[in-house]
C-alpha positions as CSV (number, residue, x, y, z in Angstrom):
1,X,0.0,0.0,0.0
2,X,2.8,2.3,0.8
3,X,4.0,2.1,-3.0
4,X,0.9,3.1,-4.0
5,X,0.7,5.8,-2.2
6,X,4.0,6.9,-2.9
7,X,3.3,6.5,-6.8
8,X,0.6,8.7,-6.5
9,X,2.2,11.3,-4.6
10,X,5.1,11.2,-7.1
11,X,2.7,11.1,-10.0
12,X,0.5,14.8,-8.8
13,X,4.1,16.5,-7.7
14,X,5.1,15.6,-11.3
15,X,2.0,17.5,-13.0
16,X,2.1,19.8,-10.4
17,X,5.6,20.6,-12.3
18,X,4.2,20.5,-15.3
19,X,1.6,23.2,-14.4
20,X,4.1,25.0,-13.0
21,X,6.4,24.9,-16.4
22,X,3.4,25.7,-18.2
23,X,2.6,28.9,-16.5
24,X,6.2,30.0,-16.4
25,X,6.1,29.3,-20.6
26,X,2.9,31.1,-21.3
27,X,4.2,33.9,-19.1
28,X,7.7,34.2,-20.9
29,X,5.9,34.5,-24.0
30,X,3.6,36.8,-22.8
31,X,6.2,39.2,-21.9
32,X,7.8,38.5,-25.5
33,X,4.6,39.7,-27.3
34,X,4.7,42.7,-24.9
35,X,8.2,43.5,-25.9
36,X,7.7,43.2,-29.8
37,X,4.4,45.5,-29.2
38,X,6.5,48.3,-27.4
39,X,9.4,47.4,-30.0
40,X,6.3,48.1,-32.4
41,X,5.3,51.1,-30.8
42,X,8.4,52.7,-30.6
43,X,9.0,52.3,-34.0
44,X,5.7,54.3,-35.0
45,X,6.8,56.9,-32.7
46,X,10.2,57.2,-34.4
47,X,8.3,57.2,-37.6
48,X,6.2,59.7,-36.5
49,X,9.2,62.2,-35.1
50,X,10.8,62.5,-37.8
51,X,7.7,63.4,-40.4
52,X,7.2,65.8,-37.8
53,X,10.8,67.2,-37.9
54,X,10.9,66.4,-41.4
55,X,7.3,69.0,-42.2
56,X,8.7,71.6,-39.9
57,X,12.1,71.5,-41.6
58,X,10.1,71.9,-45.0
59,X,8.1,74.6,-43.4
60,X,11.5,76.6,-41.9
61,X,13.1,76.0,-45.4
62,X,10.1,77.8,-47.7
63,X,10.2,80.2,-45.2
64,X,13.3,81.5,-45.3
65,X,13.0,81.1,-49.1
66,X,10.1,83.6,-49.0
67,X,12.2,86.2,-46.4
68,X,15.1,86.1,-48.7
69,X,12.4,86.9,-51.6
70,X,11.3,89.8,-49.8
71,X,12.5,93.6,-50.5
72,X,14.6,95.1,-47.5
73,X,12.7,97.1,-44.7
74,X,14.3,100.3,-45.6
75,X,13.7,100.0,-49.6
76,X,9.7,99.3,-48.1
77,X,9.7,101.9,-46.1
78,X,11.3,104.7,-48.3
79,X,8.2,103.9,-50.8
């Protein structure tokens, strides 16, 4: 009877382990989706920075282009 027991014993502490893998697994991939999503994310917002930069560079550029256009103050001003 006592190797009965025993086997039993043995037999829930082994799925017990088992469980315990499997939540350790499903938690370890868990955190690997969350990492690609912020990876993800982070990309966007890289992305996303540099159209920003990128339309207020274009914005700064035309104008400037549109000061250098204009007459001087004084020639304005003698009109």
């Amino acid at each position: 009877m006592q190797s009965a027991e025993l086997e039993r014993v043995g037999s829930a502490v082994r799925a017990a382990d088992t469980r315990g893998k499997h939540r350790v697994t499903a938690e370890l991939k868990r955190l690997e989706q969350e990492a690609r999503f912020l990876e993800y994310v982070l990309s966007l917002t890289k992305h996303t920075l540099l159209s920003i930069l990128n339309f207020i560079f274009f914005l700064t550029q035309e104008e400037l282009e549109q000061l250098e256009k204009m007459e001087a103050a004084s020639a304005a001003c003698k009109e």
